[in-house]
mmCIF file of the N, C-alpha and C atoms, coordinates in Angstrom:
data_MODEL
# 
_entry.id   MODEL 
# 
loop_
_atom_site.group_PDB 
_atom_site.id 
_atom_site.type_symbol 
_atom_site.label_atom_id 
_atom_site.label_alt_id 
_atom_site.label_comp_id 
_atom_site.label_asym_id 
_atom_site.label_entity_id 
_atom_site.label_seq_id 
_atom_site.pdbx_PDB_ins_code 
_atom_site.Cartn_x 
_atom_site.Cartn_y 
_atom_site.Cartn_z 
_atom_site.occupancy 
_atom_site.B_iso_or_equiv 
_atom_site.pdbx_formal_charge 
_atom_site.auth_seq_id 
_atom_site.auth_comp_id 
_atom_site.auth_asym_id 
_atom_site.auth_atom_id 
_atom_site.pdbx_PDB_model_num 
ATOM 1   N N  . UNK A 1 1  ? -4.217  21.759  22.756  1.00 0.00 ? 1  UNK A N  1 
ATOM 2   C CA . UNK A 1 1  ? -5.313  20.833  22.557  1.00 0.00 ? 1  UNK A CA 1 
ATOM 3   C C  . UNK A 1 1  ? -5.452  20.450  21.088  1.00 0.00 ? 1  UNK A C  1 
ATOM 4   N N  . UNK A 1 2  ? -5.198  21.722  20.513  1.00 0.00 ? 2  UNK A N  1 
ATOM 5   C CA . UNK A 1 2  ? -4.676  21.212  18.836  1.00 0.00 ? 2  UNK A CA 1 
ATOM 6   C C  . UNK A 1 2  ? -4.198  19.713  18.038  1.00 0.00 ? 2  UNK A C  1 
ATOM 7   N N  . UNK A 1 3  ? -3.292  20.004  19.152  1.00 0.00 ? 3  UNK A N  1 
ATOM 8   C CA . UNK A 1 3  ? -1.729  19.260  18.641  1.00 0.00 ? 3  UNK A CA 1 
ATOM 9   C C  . UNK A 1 3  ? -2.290  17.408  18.447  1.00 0.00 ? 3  UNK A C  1 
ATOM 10  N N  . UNK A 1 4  ? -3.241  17.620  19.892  1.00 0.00 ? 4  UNK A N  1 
ATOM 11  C CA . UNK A 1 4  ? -3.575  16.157  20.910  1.00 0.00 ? 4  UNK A CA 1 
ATOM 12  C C  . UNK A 1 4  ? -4.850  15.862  19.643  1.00 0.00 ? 4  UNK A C  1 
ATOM 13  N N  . UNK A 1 5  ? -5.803  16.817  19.322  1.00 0.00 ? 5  UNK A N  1 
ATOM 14  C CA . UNK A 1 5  ? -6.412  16.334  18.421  1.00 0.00 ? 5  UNK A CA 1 
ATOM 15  C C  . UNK A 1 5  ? -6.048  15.860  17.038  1.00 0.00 ? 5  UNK A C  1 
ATOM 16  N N  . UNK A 1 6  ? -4.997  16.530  16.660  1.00 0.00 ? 6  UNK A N  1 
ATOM 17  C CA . UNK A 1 6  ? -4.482  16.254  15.048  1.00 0.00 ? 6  UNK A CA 1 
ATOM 18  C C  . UNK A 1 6  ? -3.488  14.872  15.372  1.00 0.00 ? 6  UNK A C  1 
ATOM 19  N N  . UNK A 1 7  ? -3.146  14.663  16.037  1.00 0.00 ? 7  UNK A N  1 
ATOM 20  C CA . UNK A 1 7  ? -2.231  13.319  16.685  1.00 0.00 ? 7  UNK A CA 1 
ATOM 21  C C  . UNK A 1 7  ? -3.309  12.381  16.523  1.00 0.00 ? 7  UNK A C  1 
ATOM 22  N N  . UNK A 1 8  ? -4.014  12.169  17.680  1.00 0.00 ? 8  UNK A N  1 
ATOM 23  C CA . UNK A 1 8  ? -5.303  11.191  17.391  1.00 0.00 ? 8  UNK A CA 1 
ATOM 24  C C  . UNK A 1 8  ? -6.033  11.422  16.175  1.00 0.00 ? 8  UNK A C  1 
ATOM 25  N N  . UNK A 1 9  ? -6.080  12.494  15.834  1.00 0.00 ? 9  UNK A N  1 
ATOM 26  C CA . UNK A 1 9  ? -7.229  12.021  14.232  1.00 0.00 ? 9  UNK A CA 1 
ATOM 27  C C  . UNK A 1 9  ? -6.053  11.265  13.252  1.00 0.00 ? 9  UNK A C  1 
ATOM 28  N N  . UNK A 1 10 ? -4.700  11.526  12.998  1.00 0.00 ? 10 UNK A N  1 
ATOM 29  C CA . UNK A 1 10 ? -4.007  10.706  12.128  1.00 0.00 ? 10 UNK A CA 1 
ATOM 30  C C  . UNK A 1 10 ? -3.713  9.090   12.580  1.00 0.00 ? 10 UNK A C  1 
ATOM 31  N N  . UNK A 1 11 ? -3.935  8.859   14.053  1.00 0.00 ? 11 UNK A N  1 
ATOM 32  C CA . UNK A 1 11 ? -3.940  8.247   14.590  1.00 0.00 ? 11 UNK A CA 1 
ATOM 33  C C  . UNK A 1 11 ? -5.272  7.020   14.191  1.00 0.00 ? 11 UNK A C  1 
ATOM 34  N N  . UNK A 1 12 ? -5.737  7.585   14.150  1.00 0.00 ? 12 UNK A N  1 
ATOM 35  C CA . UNK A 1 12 ? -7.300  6.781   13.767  1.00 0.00 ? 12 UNK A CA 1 
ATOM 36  C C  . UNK A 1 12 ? -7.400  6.472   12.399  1.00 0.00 ? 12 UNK A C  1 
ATOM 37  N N  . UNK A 1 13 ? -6.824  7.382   11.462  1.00 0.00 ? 13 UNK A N  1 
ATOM 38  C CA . UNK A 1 13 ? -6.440  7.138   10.211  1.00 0.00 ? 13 UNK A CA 1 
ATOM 39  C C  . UNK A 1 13 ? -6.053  6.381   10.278  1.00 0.00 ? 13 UNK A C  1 
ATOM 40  N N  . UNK A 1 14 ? -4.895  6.263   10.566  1.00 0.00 ? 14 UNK A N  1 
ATOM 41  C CA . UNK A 1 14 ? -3.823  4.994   10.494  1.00 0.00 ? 14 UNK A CA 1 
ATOM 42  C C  . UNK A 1 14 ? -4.615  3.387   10.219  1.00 0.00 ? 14 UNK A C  1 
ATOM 43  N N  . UNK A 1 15 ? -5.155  3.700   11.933  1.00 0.00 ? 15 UNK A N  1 
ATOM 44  C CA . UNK A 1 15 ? -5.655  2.170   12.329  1.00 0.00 ? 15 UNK A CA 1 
ATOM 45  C C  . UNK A 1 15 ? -6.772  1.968   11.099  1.00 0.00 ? 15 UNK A C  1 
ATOM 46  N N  . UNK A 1 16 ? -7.845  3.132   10.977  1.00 0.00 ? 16 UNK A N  1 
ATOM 47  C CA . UNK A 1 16 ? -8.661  2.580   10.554  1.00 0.00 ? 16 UNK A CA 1 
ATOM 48  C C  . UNK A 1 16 ? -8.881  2.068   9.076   1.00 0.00 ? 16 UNK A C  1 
ATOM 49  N N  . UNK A 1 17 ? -8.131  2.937   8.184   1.00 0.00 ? 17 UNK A N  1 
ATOM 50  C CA . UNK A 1 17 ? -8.049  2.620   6.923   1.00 0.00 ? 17 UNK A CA 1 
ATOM 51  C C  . UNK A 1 17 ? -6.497  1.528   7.055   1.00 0.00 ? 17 UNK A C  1 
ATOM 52  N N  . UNK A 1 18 ? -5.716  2.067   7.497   1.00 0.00 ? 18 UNK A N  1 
ATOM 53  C CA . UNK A 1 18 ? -4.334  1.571   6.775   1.00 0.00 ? 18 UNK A CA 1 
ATOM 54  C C  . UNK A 1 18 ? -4.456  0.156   7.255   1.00 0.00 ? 18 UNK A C  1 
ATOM 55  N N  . UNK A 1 19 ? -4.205  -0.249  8.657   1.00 0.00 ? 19 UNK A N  1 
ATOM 56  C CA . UNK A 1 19 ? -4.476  -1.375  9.271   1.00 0.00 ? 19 UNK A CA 1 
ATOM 57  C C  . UNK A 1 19 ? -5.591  -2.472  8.775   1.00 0.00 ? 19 UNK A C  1 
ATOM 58  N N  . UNK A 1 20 ? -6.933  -1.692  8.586   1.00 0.00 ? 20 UNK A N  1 
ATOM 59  C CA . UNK A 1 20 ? -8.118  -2.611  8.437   1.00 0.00 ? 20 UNK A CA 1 
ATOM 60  C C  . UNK A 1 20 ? -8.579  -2.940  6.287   1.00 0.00 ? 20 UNK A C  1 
ATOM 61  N N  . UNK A 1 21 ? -7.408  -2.263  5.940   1.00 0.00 ? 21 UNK A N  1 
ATOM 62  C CA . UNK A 1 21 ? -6.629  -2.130  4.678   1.00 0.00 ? 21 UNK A CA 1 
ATOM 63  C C  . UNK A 1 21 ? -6.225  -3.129  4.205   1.00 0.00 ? 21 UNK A C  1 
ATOM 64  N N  . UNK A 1 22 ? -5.047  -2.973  5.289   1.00 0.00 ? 22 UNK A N  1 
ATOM 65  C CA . UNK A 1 22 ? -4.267  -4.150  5.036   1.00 0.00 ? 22 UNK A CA 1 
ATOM 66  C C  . UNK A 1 22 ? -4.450  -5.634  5.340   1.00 0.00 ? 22 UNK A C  1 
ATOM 67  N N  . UNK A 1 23 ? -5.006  -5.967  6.416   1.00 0.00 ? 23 UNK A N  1 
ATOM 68  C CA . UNK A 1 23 ? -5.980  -7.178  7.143   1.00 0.00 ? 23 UNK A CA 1 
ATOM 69  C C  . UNK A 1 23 ? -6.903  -7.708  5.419   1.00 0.00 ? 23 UNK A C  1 
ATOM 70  N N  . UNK A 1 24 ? -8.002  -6.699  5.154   1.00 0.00 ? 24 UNK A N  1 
ATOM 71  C CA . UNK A 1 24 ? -8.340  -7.439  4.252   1.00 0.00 ? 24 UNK A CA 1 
ATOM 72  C C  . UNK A 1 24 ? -7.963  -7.575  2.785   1.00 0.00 ? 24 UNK A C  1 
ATOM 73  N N  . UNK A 1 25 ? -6.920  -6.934  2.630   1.00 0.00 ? 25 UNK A N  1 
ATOM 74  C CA . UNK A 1 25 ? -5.978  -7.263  1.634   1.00 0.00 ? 25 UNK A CA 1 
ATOM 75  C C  . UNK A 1 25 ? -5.482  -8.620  1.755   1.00 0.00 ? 25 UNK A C  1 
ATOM 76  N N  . UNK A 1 26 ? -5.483  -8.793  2.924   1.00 0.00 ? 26 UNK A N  1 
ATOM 77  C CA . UNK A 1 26 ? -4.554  -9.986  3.088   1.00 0.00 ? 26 UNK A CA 1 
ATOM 78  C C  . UNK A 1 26 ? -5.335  -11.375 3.118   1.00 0.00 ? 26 UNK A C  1 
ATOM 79  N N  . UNK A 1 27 ? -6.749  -11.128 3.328   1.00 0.00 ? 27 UNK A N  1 
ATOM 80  C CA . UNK A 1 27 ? -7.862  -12.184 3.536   1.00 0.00 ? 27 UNK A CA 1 
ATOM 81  C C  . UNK A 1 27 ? -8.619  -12.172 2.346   1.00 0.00 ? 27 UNK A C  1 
ATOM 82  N N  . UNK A 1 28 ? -8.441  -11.275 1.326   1.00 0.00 ? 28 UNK A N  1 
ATOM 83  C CA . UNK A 1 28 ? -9.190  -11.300 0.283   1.00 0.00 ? 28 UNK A CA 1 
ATOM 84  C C  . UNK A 1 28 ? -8.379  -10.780 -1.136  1.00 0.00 ? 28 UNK A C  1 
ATOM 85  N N  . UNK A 1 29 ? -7.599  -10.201 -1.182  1.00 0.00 ? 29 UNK A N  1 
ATOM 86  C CA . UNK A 1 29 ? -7.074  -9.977  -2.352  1.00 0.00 ? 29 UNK A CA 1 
ATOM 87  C C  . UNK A 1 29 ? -7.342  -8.200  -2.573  1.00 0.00 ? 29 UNK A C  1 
ATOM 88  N N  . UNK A 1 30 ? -7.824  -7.498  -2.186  1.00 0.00 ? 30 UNK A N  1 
ATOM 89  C CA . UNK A 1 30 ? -8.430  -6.613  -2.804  1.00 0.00 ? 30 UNK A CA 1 
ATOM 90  C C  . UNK A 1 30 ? -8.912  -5.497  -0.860  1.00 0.00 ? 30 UNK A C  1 
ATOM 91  N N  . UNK A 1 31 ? -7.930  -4.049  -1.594  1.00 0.00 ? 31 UNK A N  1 
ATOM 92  C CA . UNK A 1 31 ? -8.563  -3.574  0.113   1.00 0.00 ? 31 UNK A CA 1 
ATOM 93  C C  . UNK A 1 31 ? -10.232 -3.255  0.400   1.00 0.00 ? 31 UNK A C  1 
ATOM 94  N N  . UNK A 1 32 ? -10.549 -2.560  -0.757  1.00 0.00 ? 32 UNK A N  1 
ATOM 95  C CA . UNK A 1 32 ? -11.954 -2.605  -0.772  1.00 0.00 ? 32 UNK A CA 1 
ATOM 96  C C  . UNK A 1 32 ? -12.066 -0.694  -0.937  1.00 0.00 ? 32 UNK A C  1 
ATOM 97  N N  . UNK A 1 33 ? -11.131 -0.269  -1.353  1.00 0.00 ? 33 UNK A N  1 
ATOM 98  C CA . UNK A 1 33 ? -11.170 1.185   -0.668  1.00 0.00 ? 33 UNK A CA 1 
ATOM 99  C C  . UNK A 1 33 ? -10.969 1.508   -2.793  1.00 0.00 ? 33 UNK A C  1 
ATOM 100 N N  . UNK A 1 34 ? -12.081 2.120   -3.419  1.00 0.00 ? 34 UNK A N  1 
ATOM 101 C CA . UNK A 1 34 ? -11.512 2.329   -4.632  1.00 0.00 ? 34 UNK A CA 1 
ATOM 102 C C  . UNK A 1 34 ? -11.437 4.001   -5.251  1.00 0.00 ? 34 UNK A C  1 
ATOM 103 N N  . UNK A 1 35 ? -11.535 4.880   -4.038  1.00 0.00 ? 35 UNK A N  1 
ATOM 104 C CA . UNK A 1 35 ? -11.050 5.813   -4.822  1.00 0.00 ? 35 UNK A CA 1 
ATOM 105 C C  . UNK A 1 35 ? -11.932 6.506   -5.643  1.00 0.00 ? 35 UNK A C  1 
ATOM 106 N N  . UNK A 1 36 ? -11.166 7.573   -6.599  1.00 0.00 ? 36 UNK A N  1 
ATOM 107 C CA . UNK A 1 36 ? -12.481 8.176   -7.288  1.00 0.00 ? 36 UNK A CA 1 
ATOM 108 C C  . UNK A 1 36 ? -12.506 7.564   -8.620  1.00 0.00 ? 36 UNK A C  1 
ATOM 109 N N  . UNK A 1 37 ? -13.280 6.601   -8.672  1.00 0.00 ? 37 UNK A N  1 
ATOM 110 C CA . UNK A 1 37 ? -12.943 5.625   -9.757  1.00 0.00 ? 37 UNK A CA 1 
ATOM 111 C C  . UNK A 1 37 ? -14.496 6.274   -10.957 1.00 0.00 ? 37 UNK A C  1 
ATOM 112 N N  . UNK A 1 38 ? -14.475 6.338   -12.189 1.00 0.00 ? 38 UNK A N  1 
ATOM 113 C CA . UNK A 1 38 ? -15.909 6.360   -12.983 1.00 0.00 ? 38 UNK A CA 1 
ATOM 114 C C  . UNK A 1 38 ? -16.113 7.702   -13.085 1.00 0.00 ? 38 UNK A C  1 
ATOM 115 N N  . UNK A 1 39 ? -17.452 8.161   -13.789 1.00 0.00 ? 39 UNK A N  1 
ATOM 116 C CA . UNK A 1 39 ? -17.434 9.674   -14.367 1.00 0.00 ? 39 UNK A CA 1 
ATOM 117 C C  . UNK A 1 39 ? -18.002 10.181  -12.984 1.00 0.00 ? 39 UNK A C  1 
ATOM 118 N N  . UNK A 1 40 ? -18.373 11.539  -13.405 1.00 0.00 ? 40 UNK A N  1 
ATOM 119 C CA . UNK A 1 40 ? -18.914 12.031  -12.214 1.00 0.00 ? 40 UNK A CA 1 
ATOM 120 C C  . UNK A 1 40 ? -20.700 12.049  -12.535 1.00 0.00 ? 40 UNK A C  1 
ATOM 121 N N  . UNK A 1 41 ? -21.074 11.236  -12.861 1.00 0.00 ? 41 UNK A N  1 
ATOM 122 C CA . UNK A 1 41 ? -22.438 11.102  -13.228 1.00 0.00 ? 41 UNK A CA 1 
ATOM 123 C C  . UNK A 1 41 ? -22.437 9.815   -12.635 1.00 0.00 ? 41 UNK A C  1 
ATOM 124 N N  . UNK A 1 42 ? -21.334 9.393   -11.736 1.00 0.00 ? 42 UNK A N  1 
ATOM 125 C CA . UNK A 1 42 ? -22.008 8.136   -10.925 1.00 0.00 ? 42 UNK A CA 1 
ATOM 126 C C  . UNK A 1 42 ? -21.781 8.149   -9.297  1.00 0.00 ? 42 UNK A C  1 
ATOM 127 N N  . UNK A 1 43 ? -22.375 7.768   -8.701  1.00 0.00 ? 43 UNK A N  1 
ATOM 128 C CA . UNK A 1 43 ? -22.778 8.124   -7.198  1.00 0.00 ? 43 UNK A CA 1 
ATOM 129 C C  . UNK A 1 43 ? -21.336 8.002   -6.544  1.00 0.00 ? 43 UNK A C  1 
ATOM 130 N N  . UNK A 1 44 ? -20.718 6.553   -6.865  1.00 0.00 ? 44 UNK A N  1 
ATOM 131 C CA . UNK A 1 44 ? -19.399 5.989   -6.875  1.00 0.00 ? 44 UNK A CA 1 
ATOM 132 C C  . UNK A 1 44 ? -18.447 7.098   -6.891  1.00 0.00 ? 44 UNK A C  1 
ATOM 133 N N  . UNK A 1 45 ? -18.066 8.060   -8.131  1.00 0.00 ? 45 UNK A N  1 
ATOM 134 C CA . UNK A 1 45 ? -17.289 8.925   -7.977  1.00 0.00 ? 45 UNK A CA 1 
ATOM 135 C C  . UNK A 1 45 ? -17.556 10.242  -7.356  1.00 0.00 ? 45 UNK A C  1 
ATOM 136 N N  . UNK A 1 46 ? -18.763 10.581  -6.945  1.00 0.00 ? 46 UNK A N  1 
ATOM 137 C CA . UNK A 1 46 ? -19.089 11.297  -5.687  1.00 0.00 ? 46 UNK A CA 1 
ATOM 138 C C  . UNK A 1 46 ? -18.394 11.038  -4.240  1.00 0.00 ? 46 UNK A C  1 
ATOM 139 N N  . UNK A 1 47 ? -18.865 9.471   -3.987  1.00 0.00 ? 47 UNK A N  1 
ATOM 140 C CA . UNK A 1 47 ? -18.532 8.803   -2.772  1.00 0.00 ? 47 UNK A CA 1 
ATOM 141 C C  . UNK A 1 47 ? -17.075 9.165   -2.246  1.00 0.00 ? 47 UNK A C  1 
ATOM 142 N N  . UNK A 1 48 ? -16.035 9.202   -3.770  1.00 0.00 ? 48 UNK A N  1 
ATOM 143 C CA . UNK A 1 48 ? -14.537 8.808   -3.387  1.00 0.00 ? 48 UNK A CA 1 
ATOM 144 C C  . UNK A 1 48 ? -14.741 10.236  -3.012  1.00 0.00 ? 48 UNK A C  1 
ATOM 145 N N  . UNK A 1 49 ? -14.854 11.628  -4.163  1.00 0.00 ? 49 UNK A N  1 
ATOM 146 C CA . UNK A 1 49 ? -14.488 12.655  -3.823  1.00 0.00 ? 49 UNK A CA 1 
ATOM 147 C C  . UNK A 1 49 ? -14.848 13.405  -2.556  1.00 0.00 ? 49 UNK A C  1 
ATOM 148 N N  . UNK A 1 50 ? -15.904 12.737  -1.819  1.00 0.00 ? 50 UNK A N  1 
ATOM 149 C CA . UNK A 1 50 ? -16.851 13.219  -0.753  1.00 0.00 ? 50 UNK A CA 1 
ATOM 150 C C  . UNK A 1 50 ? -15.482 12.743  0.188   1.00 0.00 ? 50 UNK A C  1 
ATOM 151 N N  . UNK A 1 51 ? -15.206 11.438  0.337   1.00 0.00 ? 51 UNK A N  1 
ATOM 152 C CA . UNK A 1 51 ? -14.503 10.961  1.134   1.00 0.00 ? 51 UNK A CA 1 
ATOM 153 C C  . UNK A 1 51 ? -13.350 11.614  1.171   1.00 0.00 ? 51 UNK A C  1 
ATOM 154 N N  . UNK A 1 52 ? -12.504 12.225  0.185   1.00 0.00 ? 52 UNK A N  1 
ATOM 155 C CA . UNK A 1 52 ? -11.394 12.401  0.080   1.00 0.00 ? 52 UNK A CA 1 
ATOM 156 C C  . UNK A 1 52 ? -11.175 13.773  0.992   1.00 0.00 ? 52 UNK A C  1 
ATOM 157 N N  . UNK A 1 53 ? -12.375 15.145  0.369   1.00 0.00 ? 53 UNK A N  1 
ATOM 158 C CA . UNK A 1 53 ? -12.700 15.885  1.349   1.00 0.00 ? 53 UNK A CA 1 
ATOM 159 C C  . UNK A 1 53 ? -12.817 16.015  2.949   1.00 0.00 ? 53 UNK A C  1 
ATOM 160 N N  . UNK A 1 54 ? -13.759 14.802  3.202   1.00 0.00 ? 54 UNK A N  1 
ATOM 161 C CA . UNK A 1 54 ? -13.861 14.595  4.693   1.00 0.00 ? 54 UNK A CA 1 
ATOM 162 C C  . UNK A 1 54 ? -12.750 14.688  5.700   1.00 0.00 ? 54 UNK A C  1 
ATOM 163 N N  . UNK A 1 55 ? -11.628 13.855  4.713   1.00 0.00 ? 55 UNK A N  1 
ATOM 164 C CA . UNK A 1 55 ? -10.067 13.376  5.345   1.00 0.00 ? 55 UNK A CA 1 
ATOM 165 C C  . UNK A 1 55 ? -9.522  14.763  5.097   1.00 0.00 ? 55 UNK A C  1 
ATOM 166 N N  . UNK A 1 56 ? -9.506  15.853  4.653   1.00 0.00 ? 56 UNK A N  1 
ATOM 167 C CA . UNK A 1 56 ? -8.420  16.810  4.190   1.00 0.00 ? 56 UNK A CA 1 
ATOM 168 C C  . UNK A 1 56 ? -9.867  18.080  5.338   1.00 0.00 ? 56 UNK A C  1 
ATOM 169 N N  . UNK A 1 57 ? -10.703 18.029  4.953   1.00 0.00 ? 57 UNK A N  1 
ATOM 170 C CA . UNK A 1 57 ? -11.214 19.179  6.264   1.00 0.00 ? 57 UNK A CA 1 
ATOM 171 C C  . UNK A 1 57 ? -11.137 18.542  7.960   1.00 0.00 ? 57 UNK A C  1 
ATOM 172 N N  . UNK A 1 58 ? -11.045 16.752  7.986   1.00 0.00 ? 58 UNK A N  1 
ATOM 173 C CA . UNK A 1 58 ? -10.597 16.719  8.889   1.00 0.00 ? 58 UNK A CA 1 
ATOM 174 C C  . UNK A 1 58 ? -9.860  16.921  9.914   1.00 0.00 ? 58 UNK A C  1 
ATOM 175 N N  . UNK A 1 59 ? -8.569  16.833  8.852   1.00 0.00 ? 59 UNK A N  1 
ATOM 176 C CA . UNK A 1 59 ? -6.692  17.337  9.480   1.00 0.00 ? 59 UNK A CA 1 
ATOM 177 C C  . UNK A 1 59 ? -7.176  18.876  9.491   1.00 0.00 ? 59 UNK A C  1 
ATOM 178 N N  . UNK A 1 60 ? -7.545  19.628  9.012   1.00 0.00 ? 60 UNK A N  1 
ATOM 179 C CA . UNK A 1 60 ? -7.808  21.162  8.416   1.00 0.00 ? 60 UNK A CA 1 
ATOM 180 C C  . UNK A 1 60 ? -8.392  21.828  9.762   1.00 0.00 ? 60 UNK A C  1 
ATOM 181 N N  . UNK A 1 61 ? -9.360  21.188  10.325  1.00 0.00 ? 61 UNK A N  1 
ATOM 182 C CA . UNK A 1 61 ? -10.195 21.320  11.733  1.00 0.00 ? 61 UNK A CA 1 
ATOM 183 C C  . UNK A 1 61 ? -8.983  21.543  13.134  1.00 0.00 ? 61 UNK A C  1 
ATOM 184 N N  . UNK A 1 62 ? -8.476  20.907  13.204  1.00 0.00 ? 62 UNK A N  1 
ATOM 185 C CA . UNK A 1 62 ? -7.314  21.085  13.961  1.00 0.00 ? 62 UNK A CA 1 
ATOM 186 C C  . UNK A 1 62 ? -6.650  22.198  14.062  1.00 0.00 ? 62 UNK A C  1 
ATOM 187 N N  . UNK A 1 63 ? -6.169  22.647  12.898  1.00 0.00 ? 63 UNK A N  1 
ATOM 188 C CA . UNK A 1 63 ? -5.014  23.417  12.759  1.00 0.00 ? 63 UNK A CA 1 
ATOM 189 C C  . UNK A 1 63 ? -5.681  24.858  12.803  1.00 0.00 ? 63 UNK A C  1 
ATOM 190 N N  . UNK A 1 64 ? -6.845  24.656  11.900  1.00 0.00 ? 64 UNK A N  1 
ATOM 191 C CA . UNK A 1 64 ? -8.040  26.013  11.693  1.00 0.00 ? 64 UNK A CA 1 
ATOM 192 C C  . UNK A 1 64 ? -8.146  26.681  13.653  1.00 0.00 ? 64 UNK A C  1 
ATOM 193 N N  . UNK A 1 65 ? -8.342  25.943  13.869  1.00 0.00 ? 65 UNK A N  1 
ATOM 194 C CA . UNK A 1 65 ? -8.670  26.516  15.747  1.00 0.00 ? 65 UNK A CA 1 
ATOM 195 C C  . UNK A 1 65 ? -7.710  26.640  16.488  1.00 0.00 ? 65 UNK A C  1 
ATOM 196 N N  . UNK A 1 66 ? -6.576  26.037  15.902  1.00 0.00 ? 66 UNK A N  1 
ATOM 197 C CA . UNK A 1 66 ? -5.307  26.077  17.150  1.00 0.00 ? 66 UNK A CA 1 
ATOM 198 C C  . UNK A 1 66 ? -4.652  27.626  17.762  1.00 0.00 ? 66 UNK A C  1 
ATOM 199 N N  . UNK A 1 67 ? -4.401  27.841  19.031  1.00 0.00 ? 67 UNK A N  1 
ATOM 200 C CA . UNK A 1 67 ? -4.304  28.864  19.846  1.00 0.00 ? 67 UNK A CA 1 
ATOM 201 C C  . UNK A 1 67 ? -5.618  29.946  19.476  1.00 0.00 ? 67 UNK A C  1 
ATOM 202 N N  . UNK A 1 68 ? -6.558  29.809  19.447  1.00 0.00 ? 68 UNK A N  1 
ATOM 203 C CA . UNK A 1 68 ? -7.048  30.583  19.197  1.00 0.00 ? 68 UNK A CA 1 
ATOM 204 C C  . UNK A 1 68 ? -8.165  30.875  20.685  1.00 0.00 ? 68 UNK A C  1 
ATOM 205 N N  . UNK A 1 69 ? -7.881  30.340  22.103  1.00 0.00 ? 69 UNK A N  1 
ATOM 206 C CA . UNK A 1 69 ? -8.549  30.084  23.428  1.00 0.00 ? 69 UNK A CA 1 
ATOM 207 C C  . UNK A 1 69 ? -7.435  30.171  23.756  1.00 0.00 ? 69 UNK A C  1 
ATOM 208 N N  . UNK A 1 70 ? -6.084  30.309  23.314  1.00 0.00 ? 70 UNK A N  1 
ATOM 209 C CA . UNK A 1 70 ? -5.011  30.978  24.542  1.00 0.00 ? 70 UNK A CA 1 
ATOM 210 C C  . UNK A 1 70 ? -4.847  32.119  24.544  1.00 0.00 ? 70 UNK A C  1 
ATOM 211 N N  . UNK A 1 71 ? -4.909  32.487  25.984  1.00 0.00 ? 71 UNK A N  1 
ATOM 212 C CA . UNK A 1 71 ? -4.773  33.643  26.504  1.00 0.00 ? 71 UNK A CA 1 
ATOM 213 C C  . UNK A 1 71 ? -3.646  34.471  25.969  1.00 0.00 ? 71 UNK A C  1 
ATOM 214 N N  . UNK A 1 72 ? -3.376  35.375  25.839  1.00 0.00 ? 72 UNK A N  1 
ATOM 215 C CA . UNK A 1 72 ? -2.121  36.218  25.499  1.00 0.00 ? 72 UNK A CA 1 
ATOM 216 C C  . UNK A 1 72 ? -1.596  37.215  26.009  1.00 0.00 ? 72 UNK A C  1 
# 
């Protein structure tokens, strides 16, 4: 059940940043996605590092639980 979740969560990655990334890259110049940009005395470079976290305990969630409900 691991496996099926870490598949679909990169899966959703994909579409949702890379795809909807690239779309408005392509309609505007610019993806819109900036990262940990500025000091850390601004909300902005919170935002990126918060985000960056989210994505790395995301994949992390998966793997953290796997076989751990099979029987042995």
């Amino acid at each position: 059940m691991s496996v099926a979740a870490l598949v679909l969560y990169v899966l959703a990655l994909i579409v949702l940043f890379g795809v909807r990334s690239w779309v408005q890259h392509r309609r505007t110049g610019s993806t819109g996605l900036r990262g940990i940009s500025g000091t850390p005395a601004e909300a902005g470079w919170w935002g990126g590092v918060l985000f960056i976290a989210a994505i790395l305990l995301g994949l992390a969630a998966p793997t953290a639980g796997r076989d751990r409900h099979r029987p042995r």
